[in-house]
LUMLUMDREN-2810 file (N, C-alpha, C; in Angstrom, 1 decimal):
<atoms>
<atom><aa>X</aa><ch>A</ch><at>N</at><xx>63.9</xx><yy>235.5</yy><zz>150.7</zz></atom>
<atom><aa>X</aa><ch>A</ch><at>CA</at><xx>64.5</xx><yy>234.7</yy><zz>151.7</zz></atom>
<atom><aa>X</aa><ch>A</ch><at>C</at><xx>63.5</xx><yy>233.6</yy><zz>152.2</zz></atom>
<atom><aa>X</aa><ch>A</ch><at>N</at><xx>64.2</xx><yy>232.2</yy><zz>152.5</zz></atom>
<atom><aa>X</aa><ch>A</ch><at>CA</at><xx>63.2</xx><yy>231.5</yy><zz>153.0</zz></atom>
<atom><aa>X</aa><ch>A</ch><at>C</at><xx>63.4</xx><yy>231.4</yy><zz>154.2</zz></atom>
<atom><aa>X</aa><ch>A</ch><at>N</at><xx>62.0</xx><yy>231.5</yy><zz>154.6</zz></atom>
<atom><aa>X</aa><ch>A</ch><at>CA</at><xx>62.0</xx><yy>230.9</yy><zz>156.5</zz></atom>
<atom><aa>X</aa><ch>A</ch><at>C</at><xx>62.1</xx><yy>230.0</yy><zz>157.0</zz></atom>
<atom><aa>X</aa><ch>A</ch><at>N</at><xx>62.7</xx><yy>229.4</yy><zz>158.1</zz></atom>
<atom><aa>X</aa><ch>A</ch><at>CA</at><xx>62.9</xx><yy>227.7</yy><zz>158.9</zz></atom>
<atom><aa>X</aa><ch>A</ch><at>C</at><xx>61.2</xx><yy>227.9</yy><zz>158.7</zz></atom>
<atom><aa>X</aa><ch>A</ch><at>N</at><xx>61.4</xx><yy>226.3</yy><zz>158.7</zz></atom>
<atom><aa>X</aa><ch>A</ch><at>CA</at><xx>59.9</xx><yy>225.4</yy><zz>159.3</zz></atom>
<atom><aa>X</aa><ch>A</ch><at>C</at><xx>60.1</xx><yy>225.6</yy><zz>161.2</zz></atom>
<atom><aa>X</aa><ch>A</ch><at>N</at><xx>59.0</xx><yy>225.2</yy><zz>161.6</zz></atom>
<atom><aa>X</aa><ch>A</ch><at>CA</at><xx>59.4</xx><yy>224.8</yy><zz>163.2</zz></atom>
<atom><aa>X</aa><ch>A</ch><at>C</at><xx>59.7</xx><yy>223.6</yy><zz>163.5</zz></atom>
<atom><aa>X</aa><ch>A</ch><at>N</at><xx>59.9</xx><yy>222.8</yy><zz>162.6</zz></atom>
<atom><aa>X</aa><ch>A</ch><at>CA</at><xx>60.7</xx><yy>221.6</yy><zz>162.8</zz></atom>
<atom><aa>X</aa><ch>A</ch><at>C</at><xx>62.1</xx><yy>221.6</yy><zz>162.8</zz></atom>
<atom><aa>X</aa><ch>A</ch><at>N</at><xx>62.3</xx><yy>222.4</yy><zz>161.8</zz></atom>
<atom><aa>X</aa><ch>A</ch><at>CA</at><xx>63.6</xx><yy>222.9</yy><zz>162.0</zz></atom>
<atom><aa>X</aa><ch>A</ch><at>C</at><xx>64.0</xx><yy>223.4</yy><zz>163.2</zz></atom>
<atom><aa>X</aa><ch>A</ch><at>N</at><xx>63.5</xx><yy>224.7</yy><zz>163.4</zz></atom>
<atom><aa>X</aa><ch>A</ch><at>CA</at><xx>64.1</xx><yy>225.4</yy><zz>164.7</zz></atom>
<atom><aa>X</aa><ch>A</ch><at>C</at><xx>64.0</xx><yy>224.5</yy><zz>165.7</zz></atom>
<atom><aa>X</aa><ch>A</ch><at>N</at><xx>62.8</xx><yy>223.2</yy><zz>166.4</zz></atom>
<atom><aa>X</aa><ch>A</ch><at>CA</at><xx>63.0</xx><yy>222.2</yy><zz>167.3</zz></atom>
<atom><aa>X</aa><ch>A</ch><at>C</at><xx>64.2</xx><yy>221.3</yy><zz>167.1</zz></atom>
<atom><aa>X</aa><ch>A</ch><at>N</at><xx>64.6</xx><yy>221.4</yy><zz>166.0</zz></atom>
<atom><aa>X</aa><ch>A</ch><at>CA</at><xx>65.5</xx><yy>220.4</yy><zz>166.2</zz></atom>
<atom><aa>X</aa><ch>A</ch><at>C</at><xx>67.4</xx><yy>220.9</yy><zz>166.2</zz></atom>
<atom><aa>X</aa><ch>A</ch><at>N</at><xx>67.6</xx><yy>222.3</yy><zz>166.0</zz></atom>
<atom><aa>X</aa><ch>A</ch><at>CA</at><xx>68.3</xx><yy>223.7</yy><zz>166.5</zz></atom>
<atom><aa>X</aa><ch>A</ch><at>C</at><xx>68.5</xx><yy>223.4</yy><zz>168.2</zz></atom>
<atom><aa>X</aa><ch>A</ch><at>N</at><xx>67.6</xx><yy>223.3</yy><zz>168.6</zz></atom>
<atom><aa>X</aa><ch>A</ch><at>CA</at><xx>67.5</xx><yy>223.4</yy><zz>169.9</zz></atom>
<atom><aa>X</aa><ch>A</ch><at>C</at><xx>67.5</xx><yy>222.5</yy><zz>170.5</zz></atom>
<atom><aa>X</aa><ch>A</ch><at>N</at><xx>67.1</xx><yy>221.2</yy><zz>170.1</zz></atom>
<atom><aa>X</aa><ch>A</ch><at>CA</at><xx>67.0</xx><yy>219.6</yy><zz>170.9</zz></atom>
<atom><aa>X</aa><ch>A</ch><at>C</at><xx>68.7</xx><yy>219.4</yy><zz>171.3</zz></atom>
<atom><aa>X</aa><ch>A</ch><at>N</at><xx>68.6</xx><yy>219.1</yy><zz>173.0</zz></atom>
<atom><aa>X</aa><ch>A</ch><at>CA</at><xx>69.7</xx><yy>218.5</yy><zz>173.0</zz></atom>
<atom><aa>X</aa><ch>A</ch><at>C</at><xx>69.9</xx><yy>217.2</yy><zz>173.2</zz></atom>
<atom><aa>X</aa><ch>A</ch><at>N</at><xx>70.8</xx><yy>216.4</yy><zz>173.0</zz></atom>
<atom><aa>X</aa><ch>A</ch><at>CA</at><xx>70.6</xx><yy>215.2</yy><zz>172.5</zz></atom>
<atom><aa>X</aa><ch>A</ch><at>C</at><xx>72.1</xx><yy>214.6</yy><zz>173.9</zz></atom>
<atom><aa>X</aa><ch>A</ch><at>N</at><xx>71.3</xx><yy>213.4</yy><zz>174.5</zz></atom>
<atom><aa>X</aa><ch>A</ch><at>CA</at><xx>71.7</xx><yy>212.8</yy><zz>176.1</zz></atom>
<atom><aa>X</aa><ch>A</ch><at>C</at><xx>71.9</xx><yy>211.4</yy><zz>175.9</zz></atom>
<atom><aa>X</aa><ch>A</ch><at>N</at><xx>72.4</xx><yy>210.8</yy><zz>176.4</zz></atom>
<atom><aa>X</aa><ch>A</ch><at>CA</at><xx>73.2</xx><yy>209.8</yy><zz>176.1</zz></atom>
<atom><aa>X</aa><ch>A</ch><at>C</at><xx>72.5</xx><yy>208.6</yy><zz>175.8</zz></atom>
<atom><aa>X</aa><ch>A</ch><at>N</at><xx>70.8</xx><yy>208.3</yy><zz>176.2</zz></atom>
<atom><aa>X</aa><ch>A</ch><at>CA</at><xx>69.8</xx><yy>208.0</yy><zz>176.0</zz></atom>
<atom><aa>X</aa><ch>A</ch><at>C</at><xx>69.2</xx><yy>207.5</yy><zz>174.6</zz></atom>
<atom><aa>X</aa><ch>A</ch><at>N</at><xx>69.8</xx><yy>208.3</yy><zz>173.6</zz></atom>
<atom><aa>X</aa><ch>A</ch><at>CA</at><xx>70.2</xx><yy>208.7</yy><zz>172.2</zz></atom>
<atom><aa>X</aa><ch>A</ch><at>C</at><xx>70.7</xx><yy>207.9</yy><zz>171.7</zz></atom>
<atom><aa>X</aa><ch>A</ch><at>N</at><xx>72.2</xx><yy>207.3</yy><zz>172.5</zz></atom>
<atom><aa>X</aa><ch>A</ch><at>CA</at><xx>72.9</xx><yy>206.4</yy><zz>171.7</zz></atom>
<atom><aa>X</aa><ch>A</ch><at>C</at><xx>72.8</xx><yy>204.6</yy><zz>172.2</zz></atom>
<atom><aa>X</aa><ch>A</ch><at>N</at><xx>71.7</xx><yy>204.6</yy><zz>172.6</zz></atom>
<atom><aa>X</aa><ch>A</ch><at>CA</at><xx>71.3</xx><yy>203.0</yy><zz>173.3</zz></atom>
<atom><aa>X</aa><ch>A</ch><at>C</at><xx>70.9</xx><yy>202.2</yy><zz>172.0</zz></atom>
<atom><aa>X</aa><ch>A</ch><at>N</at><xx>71.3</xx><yy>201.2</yy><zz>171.8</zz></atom>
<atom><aa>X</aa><ch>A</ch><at>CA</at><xx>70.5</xx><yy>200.4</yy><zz>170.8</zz></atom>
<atom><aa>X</aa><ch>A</ch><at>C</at><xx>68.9</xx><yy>199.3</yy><zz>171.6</zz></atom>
<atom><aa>X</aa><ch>A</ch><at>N</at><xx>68.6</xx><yy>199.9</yy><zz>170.2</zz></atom>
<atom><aa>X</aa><ch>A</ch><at>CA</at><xx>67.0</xx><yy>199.3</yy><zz>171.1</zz></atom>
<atom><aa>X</aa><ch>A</ch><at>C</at><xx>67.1</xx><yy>197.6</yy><zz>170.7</zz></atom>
<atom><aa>X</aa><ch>A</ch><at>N</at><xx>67.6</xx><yy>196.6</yy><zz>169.8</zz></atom>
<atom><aa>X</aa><ch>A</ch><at>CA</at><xx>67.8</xx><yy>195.7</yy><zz>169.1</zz></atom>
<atom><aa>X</aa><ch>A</ch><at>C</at><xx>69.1</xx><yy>195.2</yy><zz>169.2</zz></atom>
<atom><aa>X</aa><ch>A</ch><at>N</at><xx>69.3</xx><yy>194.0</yy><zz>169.3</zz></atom>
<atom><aa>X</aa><ch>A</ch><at>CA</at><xx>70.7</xx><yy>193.3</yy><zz>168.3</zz></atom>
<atom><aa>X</aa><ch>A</ch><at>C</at><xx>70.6</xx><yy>193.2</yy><zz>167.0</zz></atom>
<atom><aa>X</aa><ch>A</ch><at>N</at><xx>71.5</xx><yy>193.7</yy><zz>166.4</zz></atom>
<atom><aa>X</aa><ch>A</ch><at>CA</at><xx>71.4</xx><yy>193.6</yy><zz>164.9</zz></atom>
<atom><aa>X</aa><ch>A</ch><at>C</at><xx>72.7</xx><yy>192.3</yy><zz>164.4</zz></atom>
<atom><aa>X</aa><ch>A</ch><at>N</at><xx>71.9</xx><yy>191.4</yy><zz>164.2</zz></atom>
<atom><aa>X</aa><ch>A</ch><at>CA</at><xx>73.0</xx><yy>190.2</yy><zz>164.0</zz></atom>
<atom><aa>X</aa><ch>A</ch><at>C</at><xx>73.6</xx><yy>190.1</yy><zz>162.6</zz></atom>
<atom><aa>X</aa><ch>A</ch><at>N</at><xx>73.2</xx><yy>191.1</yy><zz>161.7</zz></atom>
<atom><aa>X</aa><ch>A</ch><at>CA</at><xx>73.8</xx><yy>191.1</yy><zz>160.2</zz></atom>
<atom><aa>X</aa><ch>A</ch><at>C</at><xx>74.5</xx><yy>192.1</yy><zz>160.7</zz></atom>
<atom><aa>X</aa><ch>A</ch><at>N</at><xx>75.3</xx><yy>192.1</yy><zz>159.3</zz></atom>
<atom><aa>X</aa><ch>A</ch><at>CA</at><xx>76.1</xx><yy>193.5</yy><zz>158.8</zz></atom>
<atom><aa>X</aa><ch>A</ch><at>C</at><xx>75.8</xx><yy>194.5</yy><zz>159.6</zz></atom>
<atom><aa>X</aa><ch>A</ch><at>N</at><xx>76.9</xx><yy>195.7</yy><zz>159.4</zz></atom>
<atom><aa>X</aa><ch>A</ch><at>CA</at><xx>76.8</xx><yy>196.9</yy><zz>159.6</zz></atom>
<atom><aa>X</aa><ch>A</ch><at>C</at><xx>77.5</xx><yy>197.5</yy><zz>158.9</zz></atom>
<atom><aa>X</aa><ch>A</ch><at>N</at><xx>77.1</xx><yy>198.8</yy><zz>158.7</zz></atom>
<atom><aa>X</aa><ch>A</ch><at>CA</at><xx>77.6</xx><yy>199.7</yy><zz>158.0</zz></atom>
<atom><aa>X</aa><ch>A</ch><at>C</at><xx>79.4</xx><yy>199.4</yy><zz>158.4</zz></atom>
<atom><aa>X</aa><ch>A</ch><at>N</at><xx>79.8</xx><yy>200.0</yy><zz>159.7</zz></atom>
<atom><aa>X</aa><ch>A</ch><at>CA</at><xx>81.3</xx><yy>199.9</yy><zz>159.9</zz></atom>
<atom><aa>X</aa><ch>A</ch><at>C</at><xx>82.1</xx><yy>198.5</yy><zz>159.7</zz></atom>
<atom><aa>X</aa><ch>A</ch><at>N</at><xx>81.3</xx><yy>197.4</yy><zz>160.1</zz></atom>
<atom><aa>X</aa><ch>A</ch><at>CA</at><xx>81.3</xx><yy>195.8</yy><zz>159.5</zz></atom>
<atom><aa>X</aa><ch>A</ch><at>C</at><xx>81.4</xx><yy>195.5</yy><zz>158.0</zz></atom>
<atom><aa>X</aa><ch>A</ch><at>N</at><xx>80.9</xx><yy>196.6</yy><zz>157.5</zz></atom>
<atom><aa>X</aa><ch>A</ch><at>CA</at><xx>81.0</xx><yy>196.0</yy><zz>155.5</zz></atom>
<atom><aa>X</aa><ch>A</ch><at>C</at><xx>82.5</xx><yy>197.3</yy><zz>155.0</zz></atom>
<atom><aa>X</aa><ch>A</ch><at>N</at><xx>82.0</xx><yy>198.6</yy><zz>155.7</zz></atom>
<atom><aa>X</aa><ch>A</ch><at>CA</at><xx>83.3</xx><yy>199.1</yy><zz>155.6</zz></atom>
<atom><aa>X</aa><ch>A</ch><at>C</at><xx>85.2</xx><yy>198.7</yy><zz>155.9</zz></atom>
<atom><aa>X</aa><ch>A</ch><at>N</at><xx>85.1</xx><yy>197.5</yy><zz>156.6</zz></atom>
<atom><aa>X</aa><ch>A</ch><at>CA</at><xx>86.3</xx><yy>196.7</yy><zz>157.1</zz></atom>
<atom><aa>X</aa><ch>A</ch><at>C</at><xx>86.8</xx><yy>195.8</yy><zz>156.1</zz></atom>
<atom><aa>X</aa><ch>A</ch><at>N</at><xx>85.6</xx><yy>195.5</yy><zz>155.4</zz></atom>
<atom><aa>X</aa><ch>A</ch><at>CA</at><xx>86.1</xx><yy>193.9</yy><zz>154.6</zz></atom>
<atom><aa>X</aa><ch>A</ch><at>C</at><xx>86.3</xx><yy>194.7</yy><zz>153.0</zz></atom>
<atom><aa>X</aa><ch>A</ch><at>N</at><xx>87.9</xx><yy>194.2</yy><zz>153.0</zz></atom>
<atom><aa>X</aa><ch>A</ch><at>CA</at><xx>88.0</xx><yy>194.8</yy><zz>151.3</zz></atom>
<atom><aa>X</aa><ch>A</ch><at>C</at><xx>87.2</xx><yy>194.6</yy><zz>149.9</zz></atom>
<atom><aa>X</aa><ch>A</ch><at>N</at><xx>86.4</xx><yy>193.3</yy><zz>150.5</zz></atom>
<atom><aa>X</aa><ch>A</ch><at>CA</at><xx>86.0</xx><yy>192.5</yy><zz>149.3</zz></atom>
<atom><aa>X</aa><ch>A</ch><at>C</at><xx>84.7</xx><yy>193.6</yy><zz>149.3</zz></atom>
<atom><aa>X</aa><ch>A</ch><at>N</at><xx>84.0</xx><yy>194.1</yy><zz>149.9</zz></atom>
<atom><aa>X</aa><ch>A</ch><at>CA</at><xx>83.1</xx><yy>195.2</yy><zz>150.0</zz></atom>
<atom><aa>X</aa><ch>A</ch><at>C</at><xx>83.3</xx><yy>196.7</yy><zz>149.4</zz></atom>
<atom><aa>X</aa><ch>A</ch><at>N</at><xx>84.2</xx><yy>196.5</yy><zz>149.4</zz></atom>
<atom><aa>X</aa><ch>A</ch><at>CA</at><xx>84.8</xx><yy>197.7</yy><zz>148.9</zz></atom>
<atom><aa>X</aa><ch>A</ch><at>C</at><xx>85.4</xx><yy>197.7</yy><zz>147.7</zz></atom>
<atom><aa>X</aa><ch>A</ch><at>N</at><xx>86.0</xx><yy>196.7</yy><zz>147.4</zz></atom>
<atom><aa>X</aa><ch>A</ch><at>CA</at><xx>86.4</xx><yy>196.5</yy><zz>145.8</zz></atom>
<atom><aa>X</aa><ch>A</ch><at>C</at><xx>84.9</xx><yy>196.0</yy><zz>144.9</zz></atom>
<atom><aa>X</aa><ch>A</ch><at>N</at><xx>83.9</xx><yy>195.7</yy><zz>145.3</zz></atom>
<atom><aa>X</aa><ch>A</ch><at>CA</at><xx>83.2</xx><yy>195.0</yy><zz>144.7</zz></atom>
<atom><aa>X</aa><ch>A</ch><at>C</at><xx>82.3</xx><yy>196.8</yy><zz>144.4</zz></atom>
<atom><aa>X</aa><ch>A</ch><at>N</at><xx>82.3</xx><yy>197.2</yy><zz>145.4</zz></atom>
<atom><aa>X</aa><ch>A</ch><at>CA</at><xx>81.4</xx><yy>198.7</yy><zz>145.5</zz></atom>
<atom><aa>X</aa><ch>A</ch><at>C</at><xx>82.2</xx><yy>199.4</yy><zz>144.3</zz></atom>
<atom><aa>X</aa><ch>A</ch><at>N</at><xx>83.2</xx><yy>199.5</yy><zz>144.2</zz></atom>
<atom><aa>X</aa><ch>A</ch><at>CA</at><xx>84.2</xx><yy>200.4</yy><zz>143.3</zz></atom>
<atom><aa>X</aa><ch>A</ch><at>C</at><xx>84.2</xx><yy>199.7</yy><zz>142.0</zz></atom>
<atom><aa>X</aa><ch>A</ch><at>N</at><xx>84.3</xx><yy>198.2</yy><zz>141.8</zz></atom>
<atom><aa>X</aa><ch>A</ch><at>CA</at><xx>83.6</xx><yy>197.8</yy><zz>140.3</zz></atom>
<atom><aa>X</aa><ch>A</ch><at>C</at><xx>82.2</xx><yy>198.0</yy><zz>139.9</zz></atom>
<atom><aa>X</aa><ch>A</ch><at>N</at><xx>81.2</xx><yy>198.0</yy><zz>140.8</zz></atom>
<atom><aa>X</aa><ch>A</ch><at>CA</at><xx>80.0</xx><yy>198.0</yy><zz>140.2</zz></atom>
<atom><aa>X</aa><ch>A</ch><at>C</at><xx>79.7</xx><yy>199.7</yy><zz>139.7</zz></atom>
<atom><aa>X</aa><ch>A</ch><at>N</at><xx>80.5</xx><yy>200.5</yy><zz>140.6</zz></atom>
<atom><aa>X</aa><ch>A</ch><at>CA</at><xx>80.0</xx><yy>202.1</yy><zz>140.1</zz></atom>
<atom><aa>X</aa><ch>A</ch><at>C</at><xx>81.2</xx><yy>202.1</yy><zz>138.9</zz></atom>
<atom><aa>X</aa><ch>A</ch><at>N</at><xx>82.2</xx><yy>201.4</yy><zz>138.6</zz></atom>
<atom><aa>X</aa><ch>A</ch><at>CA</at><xx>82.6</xx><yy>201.8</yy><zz>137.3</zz></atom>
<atom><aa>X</aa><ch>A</ch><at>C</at><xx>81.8</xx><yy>201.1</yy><zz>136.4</zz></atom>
<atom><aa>X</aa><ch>A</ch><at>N</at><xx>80.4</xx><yy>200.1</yy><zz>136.5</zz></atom>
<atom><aa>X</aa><ch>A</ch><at>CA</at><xx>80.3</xx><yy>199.4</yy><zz>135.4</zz></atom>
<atom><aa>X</aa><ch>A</ch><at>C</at><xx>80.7</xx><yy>197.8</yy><zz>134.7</zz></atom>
<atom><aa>X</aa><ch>A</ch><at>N</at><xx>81.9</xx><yy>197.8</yy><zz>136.2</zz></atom>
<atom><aa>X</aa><ch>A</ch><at>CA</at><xx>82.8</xx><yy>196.4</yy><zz>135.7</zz></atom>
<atom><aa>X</aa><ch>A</ch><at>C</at><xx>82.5</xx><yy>194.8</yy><zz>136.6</zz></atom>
<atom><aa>X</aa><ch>A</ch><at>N</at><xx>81.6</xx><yy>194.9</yy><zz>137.3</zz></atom>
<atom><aa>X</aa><ch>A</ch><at>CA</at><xx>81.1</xx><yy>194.3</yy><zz>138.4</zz></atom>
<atom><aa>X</aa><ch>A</ch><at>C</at><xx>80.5</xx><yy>192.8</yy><zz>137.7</zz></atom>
<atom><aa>X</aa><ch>A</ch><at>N</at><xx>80.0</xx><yy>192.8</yy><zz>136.5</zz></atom>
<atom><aa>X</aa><ch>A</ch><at>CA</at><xx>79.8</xx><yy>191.9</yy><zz>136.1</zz></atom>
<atom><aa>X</aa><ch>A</ch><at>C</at><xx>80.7</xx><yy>191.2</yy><zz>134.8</zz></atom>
<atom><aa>X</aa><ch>A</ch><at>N</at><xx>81.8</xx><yy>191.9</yy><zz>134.7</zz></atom>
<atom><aa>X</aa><ch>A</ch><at>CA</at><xx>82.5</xx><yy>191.0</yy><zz>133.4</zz></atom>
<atom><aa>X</aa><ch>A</ch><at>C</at><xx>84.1</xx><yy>190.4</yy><zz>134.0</zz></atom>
<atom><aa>X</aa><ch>A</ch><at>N</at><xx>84.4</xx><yy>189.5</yy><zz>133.2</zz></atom>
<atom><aa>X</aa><ch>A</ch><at>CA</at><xx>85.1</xx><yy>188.5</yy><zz>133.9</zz></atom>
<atom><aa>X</aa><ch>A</ch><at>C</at><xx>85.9</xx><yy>189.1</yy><zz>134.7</zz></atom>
<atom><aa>X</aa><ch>A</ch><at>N</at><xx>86.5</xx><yy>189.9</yy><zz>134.2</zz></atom>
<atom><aa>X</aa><ch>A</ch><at>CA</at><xx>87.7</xx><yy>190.9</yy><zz>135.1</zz></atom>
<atom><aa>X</aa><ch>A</ch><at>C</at><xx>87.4</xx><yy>191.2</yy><zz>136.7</zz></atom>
<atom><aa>X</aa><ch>A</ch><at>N</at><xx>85.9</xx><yy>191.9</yy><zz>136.8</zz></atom>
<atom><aa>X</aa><ch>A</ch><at>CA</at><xx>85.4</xx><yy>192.2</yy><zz>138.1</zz></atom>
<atom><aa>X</aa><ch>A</ch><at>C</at><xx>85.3</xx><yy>190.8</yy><zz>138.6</zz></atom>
<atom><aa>X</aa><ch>A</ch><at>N</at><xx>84.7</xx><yy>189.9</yy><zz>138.2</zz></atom>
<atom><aa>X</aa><ch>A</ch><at>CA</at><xx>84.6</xx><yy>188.2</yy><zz>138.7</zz></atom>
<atom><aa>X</aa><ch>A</ch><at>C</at><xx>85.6</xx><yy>187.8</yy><zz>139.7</zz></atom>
<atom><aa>X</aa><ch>A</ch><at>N</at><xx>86.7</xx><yy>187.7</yy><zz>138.6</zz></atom>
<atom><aa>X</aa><ch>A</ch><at>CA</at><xx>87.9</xx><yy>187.5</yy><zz>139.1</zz></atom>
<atom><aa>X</aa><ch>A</ch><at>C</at><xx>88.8</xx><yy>188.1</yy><zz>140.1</zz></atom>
<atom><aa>X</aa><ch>A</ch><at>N</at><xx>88.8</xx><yy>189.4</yy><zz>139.8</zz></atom>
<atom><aa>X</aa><ch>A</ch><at>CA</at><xx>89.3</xx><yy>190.0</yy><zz>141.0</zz></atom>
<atom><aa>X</aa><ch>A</ch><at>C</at><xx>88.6</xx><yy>189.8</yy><zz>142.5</zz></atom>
<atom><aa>X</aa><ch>A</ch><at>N</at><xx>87.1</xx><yy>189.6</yy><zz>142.5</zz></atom>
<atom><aa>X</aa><ch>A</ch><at>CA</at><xx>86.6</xx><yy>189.4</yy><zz>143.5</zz></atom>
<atom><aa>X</aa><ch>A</ch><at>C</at><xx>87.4</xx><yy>188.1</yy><zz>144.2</zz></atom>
<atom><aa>X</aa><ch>A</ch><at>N</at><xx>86.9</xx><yy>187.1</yy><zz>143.4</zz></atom>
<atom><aa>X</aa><ch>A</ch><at>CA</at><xx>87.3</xx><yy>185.7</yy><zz>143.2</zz></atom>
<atom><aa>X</aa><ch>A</ch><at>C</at><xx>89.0</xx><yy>185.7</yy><zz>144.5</zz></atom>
<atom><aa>X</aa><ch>A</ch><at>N</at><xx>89.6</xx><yy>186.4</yy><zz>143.7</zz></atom>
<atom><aa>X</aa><ch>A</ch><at>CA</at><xx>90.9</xx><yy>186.5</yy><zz>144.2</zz></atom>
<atom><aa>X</aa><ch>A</ch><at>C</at><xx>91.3</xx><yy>187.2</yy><zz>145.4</zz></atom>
<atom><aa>X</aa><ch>A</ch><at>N</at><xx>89.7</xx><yy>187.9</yy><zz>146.1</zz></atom>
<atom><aa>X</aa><ch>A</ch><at>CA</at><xx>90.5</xx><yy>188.6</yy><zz>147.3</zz></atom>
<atom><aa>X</aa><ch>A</ch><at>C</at><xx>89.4</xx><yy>187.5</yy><zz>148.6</zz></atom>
<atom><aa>X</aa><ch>A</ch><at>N</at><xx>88.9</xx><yy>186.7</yy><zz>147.6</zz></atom>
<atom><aa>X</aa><ch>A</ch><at>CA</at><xx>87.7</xx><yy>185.9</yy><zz>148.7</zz></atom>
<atom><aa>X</aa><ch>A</ch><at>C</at><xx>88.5</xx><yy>185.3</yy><zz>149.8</zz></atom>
<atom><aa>X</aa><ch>A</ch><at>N</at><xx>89.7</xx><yy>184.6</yy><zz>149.4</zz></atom>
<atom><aa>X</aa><ch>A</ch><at>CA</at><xx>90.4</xx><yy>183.7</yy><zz>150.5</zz></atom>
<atom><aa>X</aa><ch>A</ch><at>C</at><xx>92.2</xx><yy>184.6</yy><zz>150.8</zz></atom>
</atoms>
C-alpha cells in the first residue's frame, strides 16, 4: 500500500474561503468559458482532433460559421 505524502494530507484538510475566488488580474483575452461559447471554437477543436482541420473541407466549414 502506498502512503499520502504530507502535502497531500494538507491539502485534505485546507479549507478554502472566499478569498480564494478573487482575481488578482484583468485578463483581457479569452477565457476558458469565453472560447467554450463560440461554436467556431468548438467545431474547429473537433476537426483538428479528427485530423481534418487543415483540408479544404475543415477550411470551409470554418469559413462558413465565421459570419
Amino acid at each position: 500500500m502506498v502512503a499520502e505524502t504530507a502535502a497531500r494530507e494538507i491539502r485534505k484538510i485546507t479549507v478554502r474561503d472566499a478569498a480564494d475566488n478573487i482575481n488578482l488580474f484583468n485578463n483581457p483575452g479569452y477565457t476558458i468559458d469565453g472560447l467554450m461559447k463560440d461554436i467556431r471554437f468548438k467545431v474547429s477543436t473537433a476537426l483538428a482532433e479528427a485530423g481534418l482541420q487543415g483540408t479544404t473541407y475543415g477550411q470551409e466549414l470554418i469559413k462558413g460559421l465565421g459570419t
